[in-house]
NUKOLDO-810359 format. One line per 4 residues: number of its first residue (from 0); for each residue x, y, z of N, C-alpha, C. Coordinates in steps of 0.05 Angstrom, whole numbers, plus 32768, in hexadecimal, padded with zeros to 4 digits. Example, Ala and Ser with C-alpha at 12.3 -4.5 7.8 and 13.67 -1.06 7.14 Angstrom:
NUKOLDO-810359
0 = 8108,7F8E,809C,80F6,7FA6,809C,8108,7FBE,809C ~ 8101,7FD3,808E,8111,7FEB,808F,8102,8001,809D .
This chain:
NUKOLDO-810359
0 = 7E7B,8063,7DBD,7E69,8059,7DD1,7E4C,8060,7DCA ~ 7E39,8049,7DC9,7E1A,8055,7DC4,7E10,805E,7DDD ~ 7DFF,8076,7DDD,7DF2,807F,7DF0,7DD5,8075,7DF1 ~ 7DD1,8064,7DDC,7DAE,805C,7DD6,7D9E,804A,7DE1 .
4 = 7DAF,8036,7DF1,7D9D,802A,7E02,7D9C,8036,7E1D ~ 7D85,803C,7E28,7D82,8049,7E41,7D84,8034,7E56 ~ 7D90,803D,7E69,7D9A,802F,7E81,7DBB,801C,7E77 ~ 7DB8,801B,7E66,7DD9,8012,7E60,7DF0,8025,7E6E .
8 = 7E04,801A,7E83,7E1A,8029,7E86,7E36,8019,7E7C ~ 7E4E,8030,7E7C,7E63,8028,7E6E,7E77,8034,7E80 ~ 7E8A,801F,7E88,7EA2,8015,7E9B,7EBA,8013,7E95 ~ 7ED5,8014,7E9B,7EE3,8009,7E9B,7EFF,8019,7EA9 .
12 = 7F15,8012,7EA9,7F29,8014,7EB7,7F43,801A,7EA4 ~ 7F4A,8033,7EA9,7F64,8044,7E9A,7F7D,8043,7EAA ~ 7F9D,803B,7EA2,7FA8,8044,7EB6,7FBE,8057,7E9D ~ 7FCB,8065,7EB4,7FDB,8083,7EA0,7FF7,8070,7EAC .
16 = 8005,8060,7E97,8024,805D,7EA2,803D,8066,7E8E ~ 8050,8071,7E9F,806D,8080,7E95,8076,807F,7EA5 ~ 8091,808D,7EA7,80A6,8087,7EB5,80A3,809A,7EC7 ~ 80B6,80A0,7EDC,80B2,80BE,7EEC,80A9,80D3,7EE4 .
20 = 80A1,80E8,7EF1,809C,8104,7EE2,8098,810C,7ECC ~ 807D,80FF,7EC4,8079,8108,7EA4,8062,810F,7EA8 ~ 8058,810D,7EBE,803C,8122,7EC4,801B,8111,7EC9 ~ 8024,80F5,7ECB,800B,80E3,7EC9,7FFA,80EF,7EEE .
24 = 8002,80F8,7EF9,7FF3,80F7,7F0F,7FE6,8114,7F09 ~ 7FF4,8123,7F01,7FE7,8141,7EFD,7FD4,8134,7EDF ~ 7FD7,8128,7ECF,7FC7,812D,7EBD,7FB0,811F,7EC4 ~ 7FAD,810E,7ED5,7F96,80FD,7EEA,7F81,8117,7EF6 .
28 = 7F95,8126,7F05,7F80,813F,7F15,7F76,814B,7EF7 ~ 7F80,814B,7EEC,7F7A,816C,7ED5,7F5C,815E,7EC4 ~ 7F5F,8142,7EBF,7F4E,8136,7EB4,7F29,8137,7EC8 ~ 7F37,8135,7EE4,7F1E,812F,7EFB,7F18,814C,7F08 .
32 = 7F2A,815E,7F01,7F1B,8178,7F01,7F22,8176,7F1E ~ 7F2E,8168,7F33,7F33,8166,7F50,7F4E,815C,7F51 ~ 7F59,815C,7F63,7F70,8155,7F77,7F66,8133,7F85 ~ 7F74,8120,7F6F,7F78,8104,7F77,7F8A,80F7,7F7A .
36 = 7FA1,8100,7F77,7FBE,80FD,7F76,7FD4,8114,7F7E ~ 7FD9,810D,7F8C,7FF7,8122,7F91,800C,8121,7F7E ~ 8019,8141,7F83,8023,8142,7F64,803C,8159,7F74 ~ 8055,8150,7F65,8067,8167,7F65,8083,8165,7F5B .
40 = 8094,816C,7F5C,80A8,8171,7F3A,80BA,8158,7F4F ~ 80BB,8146,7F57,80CA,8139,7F68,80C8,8118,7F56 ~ 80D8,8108,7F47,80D1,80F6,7F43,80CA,80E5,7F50 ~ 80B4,80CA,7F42,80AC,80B5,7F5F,80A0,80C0,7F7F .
44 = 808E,80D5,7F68,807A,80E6,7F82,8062,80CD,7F8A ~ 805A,80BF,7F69,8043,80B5,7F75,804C,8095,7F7E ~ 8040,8087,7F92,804B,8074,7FA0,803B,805C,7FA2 ~ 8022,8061,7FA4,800C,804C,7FAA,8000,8052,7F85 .
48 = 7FED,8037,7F8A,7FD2,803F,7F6F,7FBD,8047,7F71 ~ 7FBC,8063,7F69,7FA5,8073,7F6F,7F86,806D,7F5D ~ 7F6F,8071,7F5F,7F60,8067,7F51,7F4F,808E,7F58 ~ 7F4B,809B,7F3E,7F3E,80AD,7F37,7F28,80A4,7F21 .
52 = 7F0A,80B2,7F26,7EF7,80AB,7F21,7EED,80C3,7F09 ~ 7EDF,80B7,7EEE,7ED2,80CE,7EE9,7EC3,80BC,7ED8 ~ 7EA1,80D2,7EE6,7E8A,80C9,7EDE,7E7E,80D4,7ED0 ~ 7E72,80D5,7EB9,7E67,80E4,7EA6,7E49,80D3,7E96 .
56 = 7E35,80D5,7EA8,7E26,80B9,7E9E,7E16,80C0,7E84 ~ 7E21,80A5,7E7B,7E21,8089,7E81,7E39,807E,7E7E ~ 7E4C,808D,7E7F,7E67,8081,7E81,7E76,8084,7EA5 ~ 7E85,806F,7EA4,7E98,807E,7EBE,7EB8,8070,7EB3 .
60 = 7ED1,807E,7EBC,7EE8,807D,7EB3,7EF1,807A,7ED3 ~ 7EFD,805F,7ED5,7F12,805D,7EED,7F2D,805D,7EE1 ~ 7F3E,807A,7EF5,7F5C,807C,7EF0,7F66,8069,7F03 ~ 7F7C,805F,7EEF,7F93,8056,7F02,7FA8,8061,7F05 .
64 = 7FB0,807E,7F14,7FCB,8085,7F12,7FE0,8074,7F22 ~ 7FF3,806A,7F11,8004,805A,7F14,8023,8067,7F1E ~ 802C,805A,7F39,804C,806A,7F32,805D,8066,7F20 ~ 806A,807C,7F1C,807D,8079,7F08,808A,8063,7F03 .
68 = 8093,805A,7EEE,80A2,8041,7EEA,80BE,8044,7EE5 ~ 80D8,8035,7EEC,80ED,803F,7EF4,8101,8023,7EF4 ~ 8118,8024,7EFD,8126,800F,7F01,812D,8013,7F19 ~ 8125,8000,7F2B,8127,800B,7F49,813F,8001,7F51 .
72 = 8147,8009,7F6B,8164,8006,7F6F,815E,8000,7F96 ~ 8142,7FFD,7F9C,813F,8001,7FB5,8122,7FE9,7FBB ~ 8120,7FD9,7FD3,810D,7FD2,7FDD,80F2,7FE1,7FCF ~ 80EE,7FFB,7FDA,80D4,8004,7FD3,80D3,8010,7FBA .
76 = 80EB,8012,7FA6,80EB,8014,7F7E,80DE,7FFF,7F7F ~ 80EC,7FE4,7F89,80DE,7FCA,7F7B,80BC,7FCC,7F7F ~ 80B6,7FD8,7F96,8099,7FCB,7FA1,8086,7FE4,7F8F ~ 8094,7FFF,7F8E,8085,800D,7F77,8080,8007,7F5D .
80 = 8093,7FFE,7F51,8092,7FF0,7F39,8088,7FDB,7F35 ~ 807F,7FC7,7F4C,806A,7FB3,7F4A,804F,7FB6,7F4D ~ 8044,7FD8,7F60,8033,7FDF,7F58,802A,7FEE,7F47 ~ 8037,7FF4,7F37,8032,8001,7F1C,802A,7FEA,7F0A .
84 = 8042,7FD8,7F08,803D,7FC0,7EF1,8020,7FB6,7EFF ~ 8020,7FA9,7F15,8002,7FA5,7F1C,7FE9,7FAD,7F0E ~ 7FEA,7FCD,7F0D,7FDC,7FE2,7F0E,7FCC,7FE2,7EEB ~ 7FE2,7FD4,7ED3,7FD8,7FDD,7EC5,7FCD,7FC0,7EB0 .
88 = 7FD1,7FA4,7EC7,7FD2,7F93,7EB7,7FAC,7F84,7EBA ~ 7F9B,7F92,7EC6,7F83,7F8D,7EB7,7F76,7FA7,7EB7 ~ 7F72,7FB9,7EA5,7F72,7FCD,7E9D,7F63,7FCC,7E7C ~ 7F4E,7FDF,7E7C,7F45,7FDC,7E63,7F47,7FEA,7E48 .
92 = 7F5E,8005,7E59,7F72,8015,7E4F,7F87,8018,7E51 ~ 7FA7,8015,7E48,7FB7,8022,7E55,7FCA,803C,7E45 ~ 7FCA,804D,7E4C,7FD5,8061,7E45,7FEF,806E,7E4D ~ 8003,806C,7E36,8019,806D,7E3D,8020,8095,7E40 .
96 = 8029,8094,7E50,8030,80B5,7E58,8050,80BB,7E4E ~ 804E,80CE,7E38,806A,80D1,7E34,8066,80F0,7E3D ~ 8089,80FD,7E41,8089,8119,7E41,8092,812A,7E2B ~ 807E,8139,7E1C,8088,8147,7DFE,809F,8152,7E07 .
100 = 80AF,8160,7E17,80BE,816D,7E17,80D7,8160,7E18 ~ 80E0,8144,7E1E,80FE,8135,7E1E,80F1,8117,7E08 ~ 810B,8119,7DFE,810C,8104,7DE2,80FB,80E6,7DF8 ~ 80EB,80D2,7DE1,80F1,80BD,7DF1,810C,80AE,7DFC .
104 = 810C,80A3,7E11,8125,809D,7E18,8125,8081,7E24 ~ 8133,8078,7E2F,8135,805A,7E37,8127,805F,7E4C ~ 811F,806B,7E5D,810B,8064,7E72,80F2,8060,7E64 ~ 80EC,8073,7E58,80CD,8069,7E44,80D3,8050,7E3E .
108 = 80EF,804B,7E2D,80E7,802F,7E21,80E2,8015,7E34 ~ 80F6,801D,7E4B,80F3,800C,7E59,80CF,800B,7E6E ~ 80BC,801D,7E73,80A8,8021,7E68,809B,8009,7E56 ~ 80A2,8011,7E4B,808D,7FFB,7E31,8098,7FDF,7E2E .
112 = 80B5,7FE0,7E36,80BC,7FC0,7E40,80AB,7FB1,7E4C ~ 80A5,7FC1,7E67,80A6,7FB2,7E7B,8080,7FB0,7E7E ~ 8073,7FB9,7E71,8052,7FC2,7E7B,8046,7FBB,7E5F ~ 803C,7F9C,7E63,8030,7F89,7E55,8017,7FA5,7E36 .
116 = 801D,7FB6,7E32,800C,7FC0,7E23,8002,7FB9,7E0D ~ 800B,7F98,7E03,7FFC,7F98,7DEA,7FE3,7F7C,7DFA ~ 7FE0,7F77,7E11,7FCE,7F64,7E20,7FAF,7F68,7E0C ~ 7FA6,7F51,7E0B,7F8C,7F44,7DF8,7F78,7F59,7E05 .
120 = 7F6C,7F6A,7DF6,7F4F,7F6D,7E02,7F56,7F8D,7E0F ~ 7F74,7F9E,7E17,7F7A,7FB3,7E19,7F85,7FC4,7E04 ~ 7F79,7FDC,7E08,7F79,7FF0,7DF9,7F90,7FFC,7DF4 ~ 7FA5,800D,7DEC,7FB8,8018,7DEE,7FB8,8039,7DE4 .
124 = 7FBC,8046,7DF0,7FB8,8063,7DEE,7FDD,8072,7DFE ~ 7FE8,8082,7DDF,8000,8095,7DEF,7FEF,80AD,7DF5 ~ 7FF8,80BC,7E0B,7FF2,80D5,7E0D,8010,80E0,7E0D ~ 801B,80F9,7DF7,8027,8110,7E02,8027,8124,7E17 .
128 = 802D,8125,7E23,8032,813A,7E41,803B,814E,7E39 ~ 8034,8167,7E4A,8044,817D,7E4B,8047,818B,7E2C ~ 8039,8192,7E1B,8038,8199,7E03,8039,81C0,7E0C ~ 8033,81CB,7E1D,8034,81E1,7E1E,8051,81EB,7E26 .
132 = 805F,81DD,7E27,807B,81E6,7E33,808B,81D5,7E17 ~ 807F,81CF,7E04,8091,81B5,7DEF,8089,81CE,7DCD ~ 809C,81CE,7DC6,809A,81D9,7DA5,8082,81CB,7D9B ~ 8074,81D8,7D7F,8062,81C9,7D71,8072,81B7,7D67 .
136 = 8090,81B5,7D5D,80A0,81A2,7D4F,80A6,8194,7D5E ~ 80A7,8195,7D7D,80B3,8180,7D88,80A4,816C,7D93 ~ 8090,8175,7D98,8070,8166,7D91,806D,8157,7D74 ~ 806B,815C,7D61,806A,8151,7D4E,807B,8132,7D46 .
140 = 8095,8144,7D51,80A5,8132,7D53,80AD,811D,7D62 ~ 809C,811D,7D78,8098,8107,7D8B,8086,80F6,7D86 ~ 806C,80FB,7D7D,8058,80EC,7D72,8064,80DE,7D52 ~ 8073,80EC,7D4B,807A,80DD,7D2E,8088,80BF,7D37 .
144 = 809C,80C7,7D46,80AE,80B2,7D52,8096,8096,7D65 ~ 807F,80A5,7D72,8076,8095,7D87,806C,8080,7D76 ~ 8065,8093,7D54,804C,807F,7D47,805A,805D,7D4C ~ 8077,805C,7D4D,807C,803C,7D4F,8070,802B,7D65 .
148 = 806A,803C,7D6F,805D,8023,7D83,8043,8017,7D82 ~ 803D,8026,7D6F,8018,801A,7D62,8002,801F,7D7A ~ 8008,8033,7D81,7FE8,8038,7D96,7FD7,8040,7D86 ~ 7FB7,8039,7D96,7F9E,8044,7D86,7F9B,8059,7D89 .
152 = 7FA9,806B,7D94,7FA2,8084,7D8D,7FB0,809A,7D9A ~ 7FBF,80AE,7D94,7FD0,80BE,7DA7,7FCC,80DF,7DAA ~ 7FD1,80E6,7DC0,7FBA,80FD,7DCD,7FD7,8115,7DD6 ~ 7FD6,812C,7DCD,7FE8,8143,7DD1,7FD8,8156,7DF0 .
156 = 7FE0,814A,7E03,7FD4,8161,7E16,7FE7,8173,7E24 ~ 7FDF,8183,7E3A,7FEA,818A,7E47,7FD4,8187,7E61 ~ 7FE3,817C,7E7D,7FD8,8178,7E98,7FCD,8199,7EA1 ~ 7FE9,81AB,7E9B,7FE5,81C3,7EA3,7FD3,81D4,7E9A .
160 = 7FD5,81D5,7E81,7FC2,81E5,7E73,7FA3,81DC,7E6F ~ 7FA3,81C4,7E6D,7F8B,81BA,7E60,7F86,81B5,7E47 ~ 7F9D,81BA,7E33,7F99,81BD,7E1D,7F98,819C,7E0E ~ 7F8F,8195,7E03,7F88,8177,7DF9,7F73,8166,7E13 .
164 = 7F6D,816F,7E22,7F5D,8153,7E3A,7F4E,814E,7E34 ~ 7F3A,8164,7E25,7F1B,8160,7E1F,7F1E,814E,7E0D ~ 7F31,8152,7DF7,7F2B,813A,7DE9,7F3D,8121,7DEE ~ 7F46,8118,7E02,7F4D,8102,7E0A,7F39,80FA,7E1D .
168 = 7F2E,8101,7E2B,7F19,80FF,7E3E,7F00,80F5,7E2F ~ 7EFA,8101,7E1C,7EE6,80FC,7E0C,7EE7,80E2,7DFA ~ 7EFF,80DA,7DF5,7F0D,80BD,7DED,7F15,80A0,7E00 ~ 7F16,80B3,7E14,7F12,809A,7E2E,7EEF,8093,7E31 .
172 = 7EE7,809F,7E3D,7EC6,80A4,7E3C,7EBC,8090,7E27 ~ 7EBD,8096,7E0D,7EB6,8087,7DFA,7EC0,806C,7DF6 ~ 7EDE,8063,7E03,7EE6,804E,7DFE,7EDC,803D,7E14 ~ 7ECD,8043,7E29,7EC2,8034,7E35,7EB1,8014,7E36 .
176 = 7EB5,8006,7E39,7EA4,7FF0,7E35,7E8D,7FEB,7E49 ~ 7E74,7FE3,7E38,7E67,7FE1,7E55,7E65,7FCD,7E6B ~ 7E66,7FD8,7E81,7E60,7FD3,7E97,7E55,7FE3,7EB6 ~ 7E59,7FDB,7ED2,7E46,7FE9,7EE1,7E55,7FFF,7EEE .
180 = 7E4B,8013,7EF9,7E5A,802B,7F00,7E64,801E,7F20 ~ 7E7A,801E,7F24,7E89,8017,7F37,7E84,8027,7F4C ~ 7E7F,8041,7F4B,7E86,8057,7F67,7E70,8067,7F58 ~ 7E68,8070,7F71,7E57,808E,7F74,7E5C,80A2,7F62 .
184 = 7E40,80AD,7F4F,7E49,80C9,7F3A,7E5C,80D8,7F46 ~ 7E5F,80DB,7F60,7E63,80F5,7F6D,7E86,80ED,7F73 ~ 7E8C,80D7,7F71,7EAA,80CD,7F82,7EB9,80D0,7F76 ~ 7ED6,80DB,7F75,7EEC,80E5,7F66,7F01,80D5,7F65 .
188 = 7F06,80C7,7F86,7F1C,80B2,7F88,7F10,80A7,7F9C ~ 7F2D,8091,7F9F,7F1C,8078,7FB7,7F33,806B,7FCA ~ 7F3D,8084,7FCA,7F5F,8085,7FE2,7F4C,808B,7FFC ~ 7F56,807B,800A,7F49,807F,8024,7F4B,8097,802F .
192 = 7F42,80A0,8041,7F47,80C1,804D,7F60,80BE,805D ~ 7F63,80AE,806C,7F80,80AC,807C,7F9C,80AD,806B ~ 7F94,809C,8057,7FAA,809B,803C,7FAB,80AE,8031 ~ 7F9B,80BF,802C,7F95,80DD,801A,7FA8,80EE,802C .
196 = 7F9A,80F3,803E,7FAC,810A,8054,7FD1,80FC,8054 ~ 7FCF,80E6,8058,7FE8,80DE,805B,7FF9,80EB,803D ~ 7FF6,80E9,802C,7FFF,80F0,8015,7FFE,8105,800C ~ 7FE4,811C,8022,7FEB,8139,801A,8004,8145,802A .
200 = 8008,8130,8041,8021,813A,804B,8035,8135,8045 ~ 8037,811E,802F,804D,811D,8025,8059,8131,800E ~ 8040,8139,7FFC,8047,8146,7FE8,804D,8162,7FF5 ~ 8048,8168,800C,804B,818A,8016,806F,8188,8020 .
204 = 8072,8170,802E,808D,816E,802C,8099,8175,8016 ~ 8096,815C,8002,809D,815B,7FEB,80AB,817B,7FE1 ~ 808F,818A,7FE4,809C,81AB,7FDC,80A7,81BB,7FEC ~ 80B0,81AD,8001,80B7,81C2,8009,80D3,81B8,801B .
208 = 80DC,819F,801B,8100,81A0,8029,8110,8192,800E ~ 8120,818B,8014,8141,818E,7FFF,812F,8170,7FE9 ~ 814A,8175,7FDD,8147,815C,7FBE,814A,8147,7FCB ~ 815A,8145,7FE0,8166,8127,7FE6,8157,8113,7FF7 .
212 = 8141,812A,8001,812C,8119,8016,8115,8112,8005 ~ 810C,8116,7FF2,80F3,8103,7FF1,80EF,80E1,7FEA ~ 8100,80DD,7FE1,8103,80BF,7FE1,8109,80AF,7FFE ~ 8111,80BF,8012,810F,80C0,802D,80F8,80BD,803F .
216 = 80E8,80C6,8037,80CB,80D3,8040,80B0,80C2,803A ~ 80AC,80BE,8057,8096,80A6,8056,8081,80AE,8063 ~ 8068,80AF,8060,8052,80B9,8079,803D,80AE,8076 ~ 802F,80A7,8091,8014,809F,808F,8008,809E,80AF .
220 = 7FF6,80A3,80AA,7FD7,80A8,80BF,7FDE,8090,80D1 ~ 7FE7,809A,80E7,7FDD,8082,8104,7FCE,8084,8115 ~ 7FC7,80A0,8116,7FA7,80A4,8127,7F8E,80AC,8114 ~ 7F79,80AA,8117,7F64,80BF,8107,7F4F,80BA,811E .
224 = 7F44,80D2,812E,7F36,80D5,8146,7F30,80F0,8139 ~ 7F1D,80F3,8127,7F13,810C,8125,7F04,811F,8132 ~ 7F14,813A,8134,7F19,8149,811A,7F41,8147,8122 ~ 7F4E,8134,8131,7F64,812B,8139,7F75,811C,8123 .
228 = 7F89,8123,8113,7F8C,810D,8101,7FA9,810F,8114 ~ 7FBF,80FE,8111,7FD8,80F9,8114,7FE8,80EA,80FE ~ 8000,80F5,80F3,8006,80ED,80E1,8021,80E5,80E4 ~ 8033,80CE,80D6,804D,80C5,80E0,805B,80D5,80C9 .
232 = 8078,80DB,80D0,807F,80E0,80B0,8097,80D1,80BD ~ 809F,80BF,80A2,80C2,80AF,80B0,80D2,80B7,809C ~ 80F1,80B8,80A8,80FE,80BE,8098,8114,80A9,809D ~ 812F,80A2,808A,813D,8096,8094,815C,8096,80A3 .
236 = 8160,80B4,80A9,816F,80B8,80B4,8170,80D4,80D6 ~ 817F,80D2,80DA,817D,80E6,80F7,8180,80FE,80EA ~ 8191,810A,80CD,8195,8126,80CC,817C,812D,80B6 ~ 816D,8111,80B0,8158,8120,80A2,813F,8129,80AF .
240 = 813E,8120,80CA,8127,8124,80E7,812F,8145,80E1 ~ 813F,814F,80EA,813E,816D,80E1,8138,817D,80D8 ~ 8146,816E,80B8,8139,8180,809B,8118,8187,80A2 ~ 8117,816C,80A4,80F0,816D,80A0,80E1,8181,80B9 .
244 = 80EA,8178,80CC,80E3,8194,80E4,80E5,81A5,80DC ~ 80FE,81B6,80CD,8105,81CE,80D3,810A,81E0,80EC ~ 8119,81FC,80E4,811B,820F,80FD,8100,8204,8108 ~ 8104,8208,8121,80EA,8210,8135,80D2,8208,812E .
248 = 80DC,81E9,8119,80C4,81DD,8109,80B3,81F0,80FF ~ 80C4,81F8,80EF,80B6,8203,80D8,80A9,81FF,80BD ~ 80BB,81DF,80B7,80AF,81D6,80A7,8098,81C0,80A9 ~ 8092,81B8,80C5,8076,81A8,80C6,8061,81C3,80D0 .
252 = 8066,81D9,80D7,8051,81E5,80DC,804F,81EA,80B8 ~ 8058,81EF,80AE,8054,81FB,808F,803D,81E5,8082 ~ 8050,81C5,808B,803F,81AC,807B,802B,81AF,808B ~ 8025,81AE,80A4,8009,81B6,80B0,7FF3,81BD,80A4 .
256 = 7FFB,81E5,80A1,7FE7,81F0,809C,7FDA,81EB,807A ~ 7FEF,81DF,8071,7FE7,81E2,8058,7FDB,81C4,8053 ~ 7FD4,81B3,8061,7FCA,8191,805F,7FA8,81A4,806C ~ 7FAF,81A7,8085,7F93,81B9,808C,7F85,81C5,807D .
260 = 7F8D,81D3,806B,7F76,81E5,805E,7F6E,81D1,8043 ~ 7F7A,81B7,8041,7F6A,81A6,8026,7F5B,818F,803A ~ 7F57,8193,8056,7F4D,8178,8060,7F2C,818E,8063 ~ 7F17,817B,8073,7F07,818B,8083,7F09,819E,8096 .
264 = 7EFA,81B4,809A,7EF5,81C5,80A6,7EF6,81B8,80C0 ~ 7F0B,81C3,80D3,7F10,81BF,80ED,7F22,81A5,80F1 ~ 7F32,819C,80E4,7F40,8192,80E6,7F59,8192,80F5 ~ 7F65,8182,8104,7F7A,818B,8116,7F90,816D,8111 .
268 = 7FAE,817E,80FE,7FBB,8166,80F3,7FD0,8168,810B ~ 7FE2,814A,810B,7FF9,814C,8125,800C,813A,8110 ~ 801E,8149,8111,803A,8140,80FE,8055,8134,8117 ~ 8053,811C,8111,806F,8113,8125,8081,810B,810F .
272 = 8097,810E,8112,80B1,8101,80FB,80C0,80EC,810E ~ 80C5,80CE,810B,80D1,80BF,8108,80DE,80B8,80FB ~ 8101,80AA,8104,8118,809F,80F1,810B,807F,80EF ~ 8112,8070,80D7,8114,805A,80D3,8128,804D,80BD .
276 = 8140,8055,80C9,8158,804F,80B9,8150,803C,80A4 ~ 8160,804B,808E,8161,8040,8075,8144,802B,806D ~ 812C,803A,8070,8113,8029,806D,8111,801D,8054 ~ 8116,8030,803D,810D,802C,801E,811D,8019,8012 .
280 = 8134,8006,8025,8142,7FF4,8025,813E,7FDB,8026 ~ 8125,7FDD,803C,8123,7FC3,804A,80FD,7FBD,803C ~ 80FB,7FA6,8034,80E3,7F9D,802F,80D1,7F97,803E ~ 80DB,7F93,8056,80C6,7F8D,806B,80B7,7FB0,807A .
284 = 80CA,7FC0,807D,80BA,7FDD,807F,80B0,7FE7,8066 ~ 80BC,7FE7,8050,80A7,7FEE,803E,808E,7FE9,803E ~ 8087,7FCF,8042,8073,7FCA,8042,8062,7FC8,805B ~ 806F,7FD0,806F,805F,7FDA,8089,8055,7FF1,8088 .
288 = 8068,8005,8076,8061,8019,8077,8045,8026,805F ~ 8047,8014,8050,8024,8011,8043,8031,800A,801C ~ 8043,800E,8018,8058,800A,7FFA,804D,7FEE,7FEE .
């Protein structure tokens, strides 16, 4: 990218797509230096298309973290997987997310099936994941294998550590094309605040009741009367209204306090849990419910 004409800026739109849990939403925060995505060891954590911002002028980089891609088996698989495919088909990057630590496998391939990456005029970039928990050989050996797929260029990081971002960061930046800076130096993402909170309460769930409920687990903002937020969380059965309470609701005071201390100062959240049998079934609640 030339920096030599003054007043020239440089634009464009990245999205990170892989299959479940290979780390594209954590490697989104680790890149923006902030929390723009919710993240936790739960596959098909992320649900909507998130758009993370990073400005470095005269460049700016819009993320697209994409949900995982999958073979859905459910109403709301199908509607995630159409926003992902969505997500990466005008895009001026797309970067495929593998995880160093498990062989490629048919979900990757199916991955690269399904998500137009060789489209006229887009870039193609693998990133390796998780290199701090992966052998130097098994690293090696994943990039040897990836070379078949002819990307321009492939990047060994780790989300956790930090180790490789700078220079993938520094390769997005530069691959920029010009155009006008979309959002504010200062703006990180562009999830609405009702949607944000909604999704910090999902991910506090997320860590904290059984394996079998998060694909269960739906929530979003139906009041916002500040500093009053109210939040729905649905589930689709009567014995999972429980789980999520806890003893003596213990587990929404837990998701409470801990949504509270990432919102503003003086905030006051209200958690109600509703059943909506078998929601993630039906297409018409999915998509009521914001999917």
């Amino acid at each position: 990218m030339s920096m030599d004409n003054v007043g020239v800026t440089h634009s464009g739109f990245v999205a990170f797509v892989g299959r479940p849990n290979v780390g594209k939403s954590s490697l989104v925060n680790t890149i923006l230096g902030r929390k723009v995505s919710i993240v936790s060891d739960k596959p098909q954590t992320t649900r909507h298309r998130i758009h993370g911002v990073l400005t470095v002028p005269p460049a700016q980089v819009i993320f697209v973290d994409t949900p995982g891609l999958h073979k859905p088996v459910s109403a709301l698989g199908h509607r995630v997987n159409a926003t992902a495919l969505a997500s990466s088909d005008d895009v001026d990057i797309s970067c495929l997310v593998i995880d160093a630590t498990q062989n490629f496998g048919s979900g990757d391939q199916w991955v690269v099936d399904n998500v137009n990456l060789a489209r006229e005029g887009m870039r193609f970039f693998v990133i390796v994941n998780k290199v701090d928990i992966a052998s130097r050989e098994k690293v090696l050996s994943q990039l040897v294998k990836l070379s078949a797929l002819k990307a321009e260029e492939y990047f060994p990081v780790s989300a956790k550590s930090g180790e490789g971002v700078d220079a993938l960061k520094s390769a997005l930046l530069a691959a920029m094309p010009e155009g006008p800076m979309y959002y504010p130096p200062n703006e990180v993402r562009d999830t609405p605040e009702a949607e944000w909170v909604a999704e910090l309460v999902r991910e506090e769930l997320l860590a904290l009741v059984f394996d079998e409920l998060p694909y269960s687990i739906a929530t979003r903002v139906t009041e916002w009367e500040w500093p009053r937020v109210r939040c729905e969380i649905v589930v689709e059965r009567d014995s999972q209204k429980g789980m999520v309470i806890g003893k003596k609701g213990a587990i929404l005071k837990q998701v409470g306090e801990r949504v509270r201390m990432q919102m503003a100062p003086g905030a006051f959240i209200e958690l109600h849990v509703v059943v909506d049998k078998n929601w993630q079934q039906r297409a018409d609640r999915v998509e009521r419910l914001g999917y």
